[in-house]
ZADOSE-72471 format. One line per 3 residues: number of its first residue (from 0); for each residue x, y, z of N, C-alpha, C, O, CB. Coordinates in Angstrom, 3 decimals, padded with zeros to 6 digits. Each point is the difference from the previous one (the first is absolute). Glycine has a CB too. Layout:
BEGIN
NUM) X Y Z X Y Z X Y Z X Y Z X Y Z  ...
# end
This chain:
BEGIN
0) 022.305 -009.957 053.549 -000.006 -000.838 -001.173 -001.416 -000.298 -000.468 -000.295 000.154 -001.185 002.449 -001.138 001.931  -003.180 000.494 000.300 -000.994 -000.042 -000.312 -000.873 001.436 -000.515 -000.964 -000.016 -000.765 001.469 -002.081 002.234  -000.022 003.057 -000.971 -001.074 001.353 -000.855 000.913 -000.228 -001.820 -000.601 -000.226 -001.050 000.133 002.939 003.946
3) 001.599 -002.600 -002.778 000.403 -000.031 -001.784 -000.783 -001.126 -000.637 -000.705 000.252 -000.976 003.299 000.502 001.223  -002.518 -001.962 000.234 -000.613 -000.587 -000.746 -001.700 000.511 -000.449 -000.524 000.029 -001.114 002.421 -001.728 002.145  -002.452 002.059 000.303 -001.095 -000.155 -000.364 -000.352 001.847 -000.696 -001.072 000.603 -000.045 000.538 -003.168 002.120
6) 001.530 002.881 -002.395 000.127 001.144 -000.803 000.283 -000.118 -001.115 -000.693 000.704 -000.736 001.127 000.178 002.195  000.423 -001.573 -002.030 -000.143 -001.044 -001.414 -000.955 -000.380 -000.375 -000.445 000.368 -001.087 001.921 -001.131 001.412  -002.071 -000.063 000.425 -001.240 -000.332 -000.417 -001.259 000.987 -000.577 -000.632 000.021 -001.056 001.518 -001.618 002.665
9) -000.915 002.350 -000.441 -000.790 001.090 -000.333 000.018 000.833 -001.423 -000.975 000.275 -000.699 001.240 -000.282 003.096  001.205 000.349 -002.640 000.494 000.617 -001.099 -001.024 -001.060 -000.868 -001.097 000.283 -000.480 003.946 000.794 001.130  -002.257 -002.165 -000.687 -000.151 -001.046 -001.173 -001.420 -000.247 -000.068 -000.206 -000.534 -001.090 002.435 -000.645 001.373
12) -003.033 001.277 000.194 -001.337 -000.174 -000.158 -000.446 001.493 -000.126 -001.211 000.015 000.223 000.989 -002.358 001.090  000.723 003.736 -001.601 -000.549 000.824 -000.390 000.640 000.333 -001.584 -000.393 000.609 -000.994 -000.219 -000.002 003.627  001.462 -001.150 -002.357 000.659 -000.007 -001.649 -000.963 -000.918 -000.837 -000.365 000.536 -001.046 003.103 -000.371 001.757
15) -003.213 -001.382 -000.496 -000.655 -000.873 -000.272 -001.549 000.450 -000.303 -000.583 -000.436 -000.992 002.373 -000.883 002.264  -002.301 002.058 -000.517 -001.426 000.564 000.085 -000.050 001.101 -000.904 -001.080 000.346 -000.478 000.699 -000.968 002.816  001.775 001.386 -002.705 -000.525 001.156 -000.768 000.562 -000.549 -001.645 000.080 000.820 -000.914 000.110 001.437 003.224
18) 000.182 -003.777 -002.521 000.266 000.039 -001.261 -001.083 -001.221 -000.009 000.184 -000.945 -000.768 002.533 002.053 000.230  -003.235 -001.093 000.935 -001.502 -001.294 -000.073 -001.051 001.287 -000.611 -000.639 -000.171 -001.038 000.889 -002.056 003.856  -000.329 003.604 -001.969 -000.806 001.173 -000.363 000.453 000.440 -001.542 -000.745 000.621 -000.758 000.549 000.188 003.443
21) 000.706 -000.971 -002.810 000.972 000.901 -001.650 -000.525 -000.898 -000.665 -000.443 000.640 -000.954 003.015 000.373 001.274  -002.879 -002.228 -000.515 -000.179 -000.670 -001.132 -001.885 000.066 -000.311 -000.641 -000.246 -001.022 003.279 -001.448 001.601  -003.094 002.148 000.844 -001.683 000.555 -000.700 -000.398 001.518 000.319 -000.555 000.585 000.930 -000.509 -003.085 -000.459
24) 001.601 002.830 -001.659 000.183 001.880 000.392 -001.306 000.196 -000.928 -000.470 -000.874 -000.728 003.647 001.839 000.929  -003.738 000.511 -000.017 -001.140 000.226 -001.051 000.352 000.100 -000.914 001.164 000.339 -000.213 -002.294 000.458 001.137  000.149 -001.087 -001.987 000.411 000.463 -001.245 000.374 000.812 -000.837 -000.706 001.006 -000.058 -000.001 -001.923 000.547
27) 001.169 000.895 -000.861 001.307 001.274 -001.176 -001.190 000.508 -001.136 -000.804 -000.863 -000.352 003.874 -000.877 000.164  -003.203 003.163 -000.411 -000.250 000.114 -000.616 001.060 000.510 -001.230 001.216 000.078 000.174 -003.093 -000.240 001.517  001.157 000.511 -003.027 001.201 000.318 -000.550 -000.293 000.511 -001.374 -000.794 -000.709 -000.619 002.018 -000.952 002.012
30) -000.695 002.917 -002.145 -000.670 000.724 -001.477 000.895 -000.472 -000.415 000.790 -000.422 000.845 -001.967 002.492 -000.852  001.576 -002.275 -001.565 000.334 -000.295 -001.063 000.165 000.833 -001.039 -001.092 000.350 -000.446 000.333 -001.900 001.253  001.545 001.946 -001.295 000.085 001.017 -001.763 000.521 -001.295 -000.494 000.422 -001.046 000.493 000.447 004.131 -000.361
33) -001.100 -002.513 -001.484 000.486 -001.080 -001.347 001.348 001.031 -000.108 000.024 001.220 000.160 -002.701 -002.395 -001.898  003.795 000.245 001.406 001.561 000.668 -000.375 -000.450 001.297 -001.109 -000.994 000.064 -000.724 002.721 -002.791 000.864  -000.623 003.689 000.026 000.539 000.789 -000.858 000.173 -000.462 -001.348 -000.437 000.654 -000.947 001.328 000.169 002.761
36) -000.409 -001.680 -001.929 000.296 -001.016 -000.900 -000.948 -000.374 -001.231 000.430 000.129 -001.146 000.665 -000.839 003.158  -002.563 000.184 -001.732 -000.971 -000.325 -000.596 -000.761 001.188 000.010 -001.207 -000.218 -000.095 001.417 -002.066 000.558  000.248 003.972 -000.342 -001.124 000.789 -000.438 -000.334 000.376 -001.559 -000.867 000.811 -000.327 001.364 -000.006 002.574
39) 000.401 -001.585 -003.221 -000.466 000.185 -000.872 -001.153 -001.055 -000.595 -000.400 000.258 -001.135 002.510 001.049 001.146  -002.447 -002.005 000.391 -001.239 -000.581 -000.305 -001.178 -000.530 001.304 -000.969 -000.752 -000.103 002.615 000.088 -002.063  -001.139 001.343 003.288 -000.643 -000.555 000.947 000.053 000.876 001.182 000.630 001.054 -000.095 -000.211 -003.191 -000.878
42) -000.971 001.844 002.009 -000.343 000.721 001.288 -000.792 -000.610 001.038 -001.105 -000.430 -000.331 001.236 002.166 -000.991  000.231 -001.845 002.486 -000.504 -000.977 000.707 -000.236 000.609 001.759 000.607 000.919 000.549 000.723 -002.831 -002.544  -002.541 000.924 002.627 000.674 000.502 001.663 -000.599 -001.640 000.178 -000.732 -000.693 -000.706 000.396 004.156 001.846
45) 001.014 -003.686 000.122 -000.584 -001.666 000.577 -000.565 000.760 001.648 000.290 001.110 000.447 002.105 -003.597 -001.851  -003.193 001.505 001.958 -000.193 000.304 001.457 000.334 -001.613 000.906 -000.862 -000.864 000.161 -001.293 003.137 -000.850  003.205 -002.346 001.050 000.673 -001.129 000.920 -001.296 -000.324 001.389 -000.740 000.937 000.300 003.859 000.159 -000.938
48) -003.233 -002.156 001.215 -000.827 -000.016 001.366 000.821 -001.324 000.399 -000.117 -001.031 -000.662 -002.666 002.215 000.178  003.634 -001.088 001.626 000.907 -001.333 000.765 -000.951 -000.620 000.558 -000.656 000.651 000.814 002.792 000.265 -000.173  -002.438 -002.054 -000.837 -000.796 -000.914 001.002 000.726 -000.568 001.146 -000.489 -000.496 001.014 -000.803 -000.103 -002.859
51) 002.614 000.754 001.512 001.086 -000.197 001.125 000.941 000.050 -000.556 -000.018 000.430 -001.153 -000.845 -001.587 002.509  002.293 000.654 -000.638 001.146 000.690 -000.539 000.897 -001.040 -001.414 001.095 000.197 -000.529 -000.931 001.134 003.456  -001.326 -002.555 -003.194 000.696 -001.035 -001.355 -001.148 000.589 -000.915 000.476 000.465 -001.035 000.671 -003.238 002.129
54) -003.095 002.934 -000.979 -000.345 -000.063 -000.927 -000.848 001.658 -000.292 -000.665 000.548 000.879 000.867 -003.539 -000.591  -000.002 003.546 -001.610 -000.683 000.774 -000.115 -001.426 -000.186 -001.036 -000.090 -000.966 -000.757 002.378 002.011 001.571  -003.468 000.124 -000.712 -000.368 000.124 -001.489 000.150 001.609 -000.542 000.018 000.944 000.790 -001.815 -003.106 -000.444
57) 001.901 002.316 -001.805 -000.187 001.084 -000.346 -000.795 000.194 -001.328 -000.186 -000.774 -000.939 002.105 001.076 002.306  -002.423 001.276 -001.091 -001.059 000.375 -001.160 001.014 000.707 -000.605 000.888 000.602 000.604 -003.398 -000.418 000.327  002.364 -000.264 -002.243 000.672 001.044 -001.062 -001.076 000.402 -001.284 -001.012 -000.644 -000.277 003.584 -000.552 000.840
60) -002.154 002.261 -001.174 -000.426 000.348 -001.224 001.136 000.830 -000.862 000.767 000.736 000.621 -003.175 -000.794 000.449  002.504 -000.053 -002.397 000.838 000.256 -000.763 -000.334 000.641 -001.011 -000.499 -000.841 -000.748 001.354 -000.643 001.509  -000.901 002.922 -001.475 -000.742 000.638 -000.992 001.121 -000.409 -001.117 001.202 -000.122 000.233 -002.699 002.247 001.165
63) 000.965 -002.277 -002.440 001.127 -000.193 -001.347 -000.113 001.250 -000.957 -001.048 000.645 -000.001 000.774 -003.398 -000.099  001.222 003.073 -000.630 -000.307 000.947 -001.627 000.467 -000.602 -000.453 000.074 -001.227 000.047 -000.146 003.216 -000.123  000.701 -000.946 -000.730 000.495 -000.809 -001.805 -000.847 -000.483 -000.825 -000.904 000.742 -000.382 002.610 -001.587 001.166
66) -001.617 -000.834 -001.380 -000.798 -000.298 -000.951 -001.116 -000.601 000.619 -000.953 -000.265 -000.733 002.660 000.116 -000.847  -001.797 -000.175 003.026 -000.652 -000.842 000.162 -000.718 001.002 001.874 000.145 -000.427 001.146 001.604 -002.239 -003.210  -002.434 003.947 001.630 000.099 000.323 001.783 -001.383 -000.499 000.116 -000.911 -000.161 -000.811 002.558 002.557 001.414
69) -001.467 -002.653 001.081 -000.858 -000.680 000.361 -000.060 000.172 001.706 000.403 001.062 000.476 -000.085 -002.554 -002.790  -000.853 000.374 003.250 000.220 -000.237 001.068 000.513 -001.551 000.420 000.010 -000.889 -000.852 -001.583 002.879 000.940  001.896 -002.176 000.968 -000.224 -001.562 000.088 000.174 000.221 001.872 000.863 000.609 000.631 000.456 -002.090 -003.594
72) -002.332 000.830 003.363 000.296 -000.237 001.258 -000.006 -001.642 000.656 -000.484 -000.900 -000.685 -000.452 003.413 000.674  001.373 -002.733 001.049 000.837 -001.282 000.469 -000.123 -000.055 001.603 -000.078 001.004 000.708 001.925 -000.832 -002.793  -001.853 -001.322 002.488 -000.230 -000.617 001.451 001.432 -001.351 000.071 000.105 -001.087 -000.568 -003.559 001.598 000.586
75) 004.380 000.241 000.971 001.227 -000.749 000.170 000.292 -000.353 001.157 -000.047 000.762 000.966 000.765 000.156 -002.527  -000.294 -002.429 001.620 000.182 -000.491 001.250 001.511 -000.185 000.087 000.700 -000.365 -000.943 -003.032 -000.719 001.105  002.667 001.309 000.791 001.561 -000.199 -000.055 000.900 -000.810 001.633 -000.446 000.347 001.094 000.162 002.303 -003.009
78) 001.362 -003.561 001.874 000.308 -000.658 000.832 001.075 000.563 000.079 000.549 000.140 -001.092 -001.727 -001.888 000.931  002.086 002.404 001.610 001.543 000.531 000.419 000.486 -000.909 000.510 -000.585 -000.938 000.541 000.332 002.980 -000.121  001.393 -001.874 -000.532 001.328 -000.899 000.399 000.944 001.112 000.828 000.059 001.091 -000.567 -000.066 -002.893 -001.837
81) 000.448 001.736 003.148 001.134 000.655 000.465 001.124 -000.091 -000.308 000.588 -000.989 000.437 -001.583 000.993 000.791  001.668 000.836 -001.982 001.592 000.259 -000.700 001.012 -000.340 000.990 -000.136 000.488 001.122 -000.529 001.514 -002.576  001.889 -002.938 001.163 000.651 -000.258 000.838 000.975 001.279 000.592 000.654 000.426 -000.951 -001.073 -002.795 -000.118
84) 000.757 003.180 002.419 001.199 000.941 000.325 -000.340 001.501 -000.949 000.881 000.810 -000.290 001.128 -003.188 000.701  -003.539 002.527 -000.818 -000.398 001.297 -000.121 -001.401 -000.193 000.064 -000.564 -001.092 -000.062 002.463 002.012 -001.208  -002.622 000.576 001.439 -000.940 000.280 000.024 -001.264 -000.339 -000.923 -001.144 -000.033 000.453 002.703 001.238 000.592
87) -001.270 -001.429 -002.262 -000.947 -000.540 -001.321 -000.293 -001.319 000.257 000.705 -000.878 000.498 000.305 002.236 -002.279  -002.244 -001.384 001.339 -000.898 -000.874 -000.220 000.158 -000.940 -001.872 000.032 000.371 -001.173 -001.618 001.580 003.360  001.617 -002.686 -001.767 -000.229 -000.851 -001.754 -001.685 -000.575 000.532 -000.595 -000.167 001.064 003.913 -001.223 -002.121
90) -003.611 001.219 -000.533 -001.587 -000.243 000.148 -000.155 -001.094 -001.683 000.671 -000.004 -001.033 -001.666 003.122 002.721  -000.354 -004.008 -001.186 -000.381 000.110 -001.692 -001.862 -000.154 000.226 -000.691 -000.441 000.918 003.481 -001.146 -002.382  -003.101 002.199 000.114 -001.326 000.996 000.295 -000.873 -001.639 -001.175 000.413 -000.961 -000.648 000.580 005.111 000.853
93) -002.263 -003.552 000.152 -001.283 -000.384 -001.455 -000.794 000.812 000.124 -000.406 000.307 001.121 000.240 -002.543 -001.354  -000.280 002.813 -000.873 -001.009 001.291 -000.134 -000.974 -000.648 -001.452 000.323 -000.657 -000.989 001.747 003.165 002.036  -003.368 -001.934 -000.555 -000.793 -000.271 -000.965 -000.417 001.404 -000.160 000.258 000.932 000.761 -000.881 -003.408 -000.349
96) -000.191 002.502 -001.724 -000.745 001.624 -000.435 -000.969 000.585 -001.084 -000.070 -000.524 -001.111 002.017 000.770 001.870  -002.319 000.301 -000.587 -000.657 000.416 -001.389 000.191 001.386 -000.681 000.186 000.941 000.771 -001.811 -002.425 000.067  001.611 001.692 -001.905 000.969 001.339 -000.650 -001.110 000.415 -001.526 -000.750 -000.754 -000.620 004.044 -000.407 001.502
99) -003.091 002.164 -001.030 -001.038 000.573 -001.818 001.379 000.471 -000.409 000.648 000.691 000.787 -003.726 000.616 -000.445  003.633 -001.687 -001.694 000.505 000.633 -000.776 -000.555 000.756 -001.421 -000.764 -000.604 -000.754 002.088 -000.872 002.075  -000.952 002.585 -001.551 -000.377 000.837 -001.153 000.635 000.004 -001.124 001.092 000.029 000.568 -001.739 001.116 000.820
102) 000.908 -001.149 -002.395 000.562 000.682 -000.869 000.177 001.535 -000.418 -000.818 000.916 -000.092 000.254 -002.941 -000.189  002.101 001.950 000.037 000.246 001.408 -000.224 000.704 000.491 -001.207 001.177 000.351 000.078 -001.196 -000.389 002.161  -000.901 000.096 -003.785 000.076 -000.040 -001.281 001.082 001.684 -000.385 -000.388 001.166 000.088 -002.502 -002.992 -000.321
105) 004.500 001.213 -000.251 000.885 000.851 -000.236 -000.195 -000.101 -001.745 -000.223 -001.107 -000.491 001.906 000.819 003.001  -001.590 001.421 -003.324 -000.121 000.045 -001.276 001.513 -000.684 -000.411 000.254 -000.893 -000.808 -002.134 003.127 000.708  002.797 -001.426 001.013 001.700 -000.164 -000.269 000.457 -001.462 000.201 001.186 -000.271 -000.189 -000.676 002.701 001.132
108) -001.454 -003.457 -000.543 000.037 -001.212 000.047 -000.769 -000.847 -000.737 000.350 -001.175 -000.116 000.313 001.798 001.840  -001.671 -000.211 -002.250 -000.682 -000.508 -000.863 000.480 -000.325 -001.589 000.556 000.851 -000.693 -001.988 000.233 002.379  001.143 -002.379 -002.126 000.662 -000.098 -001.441 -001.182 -001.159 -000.701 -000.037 -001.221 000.151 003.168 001.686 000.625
111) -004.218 000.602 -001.731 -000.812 -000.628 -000.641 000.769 -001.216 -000.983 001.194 -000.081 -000.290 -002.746 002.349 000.583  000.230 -003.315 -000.748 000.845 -001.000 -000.134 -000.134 000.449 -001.915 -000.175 001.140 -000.431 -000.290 -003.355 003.163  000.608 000.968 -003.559 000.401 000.320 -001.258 -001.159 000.569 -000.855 000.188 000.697 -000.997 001.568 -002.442 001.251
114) -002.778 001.443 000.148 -001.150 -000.120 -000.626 -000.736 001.666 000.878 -000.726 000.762 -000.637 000.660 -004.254 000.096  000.411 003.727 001.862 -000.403 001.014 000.724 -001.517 -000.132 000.421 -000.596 001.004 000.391 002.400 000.315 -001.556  -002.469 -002.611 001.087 -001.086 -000.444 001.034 000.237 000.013 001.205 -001.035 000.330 000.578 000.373 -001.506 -001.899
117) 001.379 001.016 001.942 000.230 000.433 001.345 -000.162 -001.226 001.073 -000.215 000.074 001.210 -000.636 002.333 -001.976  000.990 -003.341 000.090 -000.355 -001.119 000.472 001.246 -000.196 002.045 -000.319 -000.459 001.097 -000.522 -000.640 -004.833  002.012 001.668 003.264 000.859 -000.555 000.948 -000.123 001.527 001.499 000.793 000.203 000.919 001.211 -002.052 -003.415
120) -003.311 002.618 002.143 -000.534 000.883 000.666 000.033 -000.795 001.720 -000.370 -001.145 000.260 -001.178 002.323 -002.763  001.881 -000.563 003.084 -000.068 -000.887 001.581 -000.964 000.958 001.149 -000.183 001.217 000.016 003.107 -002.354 -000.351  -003.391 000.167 001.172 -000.990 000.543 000.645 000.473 000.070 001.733 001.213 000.066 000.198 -003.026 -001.043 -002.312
123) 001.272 000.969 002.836 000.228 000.027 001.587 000.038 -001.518 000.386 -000.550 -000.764 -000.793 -000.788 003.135 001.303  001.693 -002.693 000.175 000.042 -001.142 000.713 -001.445 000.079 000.883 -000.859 -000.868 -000.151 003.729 000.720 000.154  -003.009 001.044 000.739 -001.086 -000.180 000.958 000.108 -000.385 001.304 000.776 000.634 000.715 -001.638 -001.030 -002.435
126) 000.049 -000.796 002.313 000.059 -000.207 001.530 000.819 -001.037 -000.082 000.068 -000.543 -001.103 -002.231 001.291 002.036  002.875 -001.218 000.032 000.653 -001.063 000.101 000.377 -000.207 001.181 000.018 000.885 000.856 000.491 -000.742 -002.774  -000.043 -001.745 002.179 000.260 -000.326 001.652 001.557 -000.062 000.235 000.779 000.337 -000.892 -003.046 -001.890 001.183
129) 002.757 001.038 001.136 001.317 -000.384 -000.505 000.539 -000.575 001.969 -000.195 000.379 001.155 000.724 001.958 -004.156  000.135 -003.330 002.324 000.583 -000.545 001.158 001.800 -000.317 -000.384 000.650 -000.161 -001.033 -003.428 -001.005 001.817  003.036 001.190 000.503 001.803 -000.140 -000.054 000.635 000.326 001.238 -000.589 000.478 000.970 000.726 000.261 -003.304
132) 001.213 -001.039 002.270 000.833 -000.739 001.673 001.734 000.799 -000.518 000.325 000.428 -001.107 -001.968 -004.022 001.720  002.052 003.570 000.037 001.372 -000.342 -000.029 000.991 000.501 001.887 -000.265 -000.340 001.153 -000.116 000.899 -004.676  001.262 000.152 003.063 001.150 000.043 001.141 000.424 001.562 000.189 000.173 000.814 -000.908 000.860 -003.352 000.227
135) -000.922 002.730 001.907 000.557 001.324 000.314 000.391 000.413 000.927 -000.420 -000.690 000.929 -000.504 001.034 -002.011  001.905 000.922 001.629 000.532 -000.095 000.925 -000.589 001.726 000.415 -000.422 000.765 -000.868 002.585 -003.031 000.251  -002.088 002.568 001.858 -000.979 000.932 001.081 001.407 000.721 000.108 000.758 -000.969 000.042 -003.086 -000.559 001.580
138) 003.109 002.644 -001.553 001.221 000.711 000.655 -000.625 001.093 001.177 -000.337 001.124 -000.371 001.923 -001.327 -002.108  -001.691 -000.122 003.633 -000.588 001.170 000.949 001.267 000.849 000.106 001.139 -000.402 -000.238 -003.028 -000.979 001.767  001.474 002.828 -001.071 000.768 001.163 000.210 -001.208 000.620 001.015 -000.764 000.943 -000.199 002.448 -000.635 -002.342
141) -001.544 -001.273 003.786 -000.817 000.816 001.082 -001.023 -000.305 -000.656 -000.182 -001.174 -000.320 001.414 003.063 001.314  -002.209 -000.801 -001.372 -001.479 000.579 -000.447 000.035 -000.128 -001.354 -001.092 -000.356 -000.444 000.689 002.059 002.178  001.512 -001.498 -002.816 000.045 -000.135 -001.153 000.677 -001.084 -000.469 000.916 -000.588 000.576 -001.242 002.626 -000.535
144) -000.191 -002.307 -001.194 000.524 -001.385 -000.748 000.293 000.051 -001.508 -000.342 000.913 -000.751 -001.052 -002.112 002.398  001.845 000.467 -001.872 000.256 -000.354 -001.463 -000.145 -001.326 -000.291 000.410 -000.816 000.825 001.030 002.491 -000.980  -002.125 -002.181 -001.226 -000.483 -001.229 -000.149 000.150 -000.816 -001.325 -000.470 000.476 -001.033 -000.913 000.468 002.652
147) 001.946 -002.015 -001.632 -000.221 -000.475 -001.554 -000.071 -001.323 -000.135 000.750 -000.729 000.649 000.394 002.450 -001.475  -002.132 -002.243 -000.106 -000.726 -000.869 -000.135 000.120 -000.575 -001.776 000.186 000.539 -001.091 -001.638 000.614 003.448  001.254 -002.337 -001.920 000.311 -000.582 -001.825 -000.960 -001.336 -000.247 000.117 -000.940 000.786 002.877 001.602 -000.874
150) -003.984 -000.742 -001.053 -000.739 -001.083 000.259 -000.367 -000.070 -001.233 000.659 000.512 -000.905 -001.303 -000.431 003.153  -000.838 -000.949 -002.494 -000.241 -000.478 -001.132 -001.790 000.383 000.166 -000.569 -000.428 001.003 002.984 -001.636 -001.349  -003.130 002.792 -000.585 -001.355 000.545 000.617 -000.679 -000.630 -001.876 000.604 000.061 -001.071 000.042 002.944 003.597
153) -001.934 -003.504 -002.261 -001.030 -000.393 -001.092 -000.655 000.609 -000.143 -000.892 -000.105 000.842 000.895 -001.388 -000.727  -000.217 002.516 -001.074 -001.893 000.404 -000.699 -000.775 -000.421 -000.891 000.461 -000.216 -001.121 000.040 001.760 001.451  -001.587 -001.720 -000.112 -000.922 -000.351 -001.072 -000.989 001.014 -000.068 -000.633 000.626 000.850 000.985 -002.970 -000.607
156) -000.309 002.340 -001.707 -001.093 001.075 -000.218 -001.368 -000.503 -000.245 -000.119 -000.955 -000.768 001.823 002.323 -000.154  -002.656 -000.899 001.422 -001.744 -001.109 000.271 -000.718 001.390 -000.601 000.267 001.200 -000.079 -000.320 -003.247 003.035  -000.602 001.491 -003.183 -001.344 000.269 -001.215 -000.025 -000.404 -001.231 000.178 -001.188 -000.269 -000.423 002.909 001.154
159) -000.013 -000.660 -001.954 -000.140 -000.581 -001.120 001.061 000.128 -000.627 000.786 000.781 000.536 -002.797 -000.566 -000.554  002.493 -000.872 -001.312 001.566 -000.146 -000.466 000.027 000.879 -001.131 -000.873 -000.080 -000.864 001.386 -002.381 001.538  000.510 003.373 -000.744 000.433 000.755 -001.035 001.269 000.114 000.035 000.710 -000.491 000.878 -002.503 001.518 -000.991
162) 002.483 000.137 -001.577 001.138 000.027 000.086 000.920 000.938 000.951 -000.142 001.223 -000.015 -000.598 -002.067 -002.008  001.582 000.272 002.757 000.775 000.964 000.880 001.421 -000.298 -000.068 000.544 -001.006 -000.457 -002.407 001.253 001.995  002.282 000.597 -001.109 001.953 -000.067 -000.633 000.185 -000.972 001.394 -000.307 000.439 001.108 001.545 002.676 -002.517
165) -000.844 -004.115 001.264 000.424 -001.190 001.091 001.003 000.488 000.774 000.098 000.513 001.115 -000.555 -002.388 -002.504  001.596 001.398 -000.036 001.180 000.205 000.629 000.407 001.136 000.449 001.059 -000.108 000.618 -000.654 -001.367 -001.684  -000.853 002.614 000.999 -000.036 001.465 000.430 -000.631 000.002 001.529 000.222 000.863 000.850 -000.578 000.092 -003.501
168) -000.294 -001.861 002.769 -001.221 000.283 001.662 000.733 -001.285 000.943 000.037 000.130 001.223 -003.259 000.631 -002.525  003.859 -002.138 000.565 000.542 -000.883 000.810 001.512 000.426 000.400 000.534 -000.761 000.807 -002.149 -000.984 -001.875  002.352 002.806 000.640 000.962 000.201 -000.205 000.589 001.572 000.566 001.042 000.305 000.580 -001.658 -002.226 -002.381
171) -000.322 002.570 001.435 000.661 001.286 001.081 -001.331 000.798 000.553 000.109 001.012 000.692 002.404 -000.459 -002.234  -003.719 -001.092 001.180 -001.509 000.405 000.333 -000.022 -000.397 001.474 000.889 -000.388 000.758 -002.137 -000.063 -003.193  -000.368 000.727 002.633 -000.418 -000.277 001.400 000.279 -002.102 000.043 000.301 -000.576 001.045 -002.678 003.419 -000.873
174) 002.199 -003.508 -001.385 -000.222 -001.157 000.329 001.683 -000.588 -000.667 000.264 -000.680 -000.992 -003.546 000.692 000.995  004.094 000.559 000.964 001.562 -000.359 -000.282 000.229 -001.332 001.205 -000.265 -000.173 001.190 001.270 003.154 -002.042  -000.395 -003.707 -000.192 000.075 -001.609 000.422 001.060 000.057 001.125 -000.145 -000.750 000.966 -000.376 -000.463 -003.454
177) 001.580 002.056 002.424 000.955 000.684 001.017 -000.687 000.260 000.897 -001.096 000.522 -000.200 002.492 000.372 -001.022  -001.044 -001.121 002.199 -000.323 000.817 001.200 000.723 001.012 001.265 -000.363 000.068 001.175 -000.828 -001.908 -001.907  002.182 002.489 000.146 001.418 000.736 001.003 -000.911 001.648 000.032 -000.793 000.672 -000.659 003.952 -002.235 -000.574
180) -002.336 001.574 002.552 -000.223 001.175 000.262 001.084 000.654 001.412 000.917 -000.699 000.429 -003.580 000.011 -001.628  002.465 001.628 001.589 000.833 001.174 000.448 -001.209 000.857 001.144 -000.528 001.017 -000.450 002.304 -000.799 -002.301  -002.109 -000.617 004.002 -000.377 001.077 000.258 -000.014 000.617 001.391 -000.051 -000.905 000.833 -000.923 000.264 -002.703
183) 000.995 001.616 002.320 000.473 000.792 000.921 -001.279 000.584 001.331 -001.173 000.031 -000.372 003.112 000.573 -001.906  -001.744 -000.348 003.162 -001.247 000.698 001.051 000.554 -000.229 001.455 001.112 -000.259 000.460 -003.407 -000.389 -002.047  000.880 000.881 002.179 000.618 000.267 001.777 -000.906 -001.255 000.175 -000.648 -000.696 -000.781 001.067 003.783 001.831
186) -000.157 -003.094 000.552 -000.772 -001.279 000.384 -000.472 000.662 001.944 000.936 000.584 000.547 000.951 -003.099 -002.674  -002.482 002.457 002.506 -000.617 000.271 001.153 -000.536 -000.902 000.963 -000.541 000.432 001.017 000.257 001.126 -002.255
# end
């Protein structure tokens, strides 16, 4: 009687020791693509670094076309939660950044005004910063994942002030007040 017990025990303090070990494992690394989804105005990779298994940071950069191509790159901190009875992670992130947008002058969009001075002529936006947060959830598949995220992101454009199509750059541009996305990679 006395060896079972003290064979229980044993069990129970090695069960105990290897889930005390699991909770400070090294850190995860992890690549990023931007969804299928957003390749018509966008393209992206992030680089994930786990500081442990609740907080990460990650580097990203994002090339744009269309009317507005450009770059914008970003420094994101992000906090995990563990999904209740599956494998995914829920998270919610804040990322700050800085980004150049261009202009990209279509004739087939252009419509001189009455007079044909050209006054409503639009220019690039330029450099600009940008901060923003929201919510998202991590789906692991082993090594691969799938990811989607929904938030609210700010740009301001800094330097000097000219005309630029706003609602065109706050709205489906690099400086879109939305912040959702879709995106997919491995993790190591």
């Amino acid at each position: 009687m006395k060896k079972k017990v003290l064979f229980v025990l044993f069990v129970l303090f090695s069960m105990s020791c290897s889930v005390s070990r699991a909770q400070y494992l090294d850190p995860h690394y992890a690549i990023y693509l931007t969804s299928p989804l957003g390749l018509l105005s966008k393209g992206g990779l992030k680089v994930e670094y786990r500081i442990n298994m609740q907080n990460a940071l990650l580097l990203g950069y994002t090339h744009y076309w269309g009317f507005f191509p450009g770059y914008q790159g970003n420094l994101e901190y992000r906090k995990y939660f563990p999904a209740r009875k599956s494998l995914s992670e829920n998270f919610i992130y804040a990322k700050a950044g800085v980004g150049f947008g261009d202009y990209q002058y279509l004739k087939d969009y252009y419509q001189p005004d009455l007079f044909g001075d050209e006054k409503n002529t639009f220019k690039a936006p330029g450099n600009y910063v940008l901060a923003g947060g929201g919510i998202g959830r991590h789906i692991n598949f082993d090594w691969f994942f799938i990811e989607l995220n929904a938030g609210l992101k700010f740009a301001q454009v800094v330097g000097k002030t000219h005309v630029y199509n706003e609602r065109l750059f706050y709205t489906t541009g690099p400086g879109s007040i939305v912040d959702f996305n879709l995106h997919f990679g491995v993790q190591f």
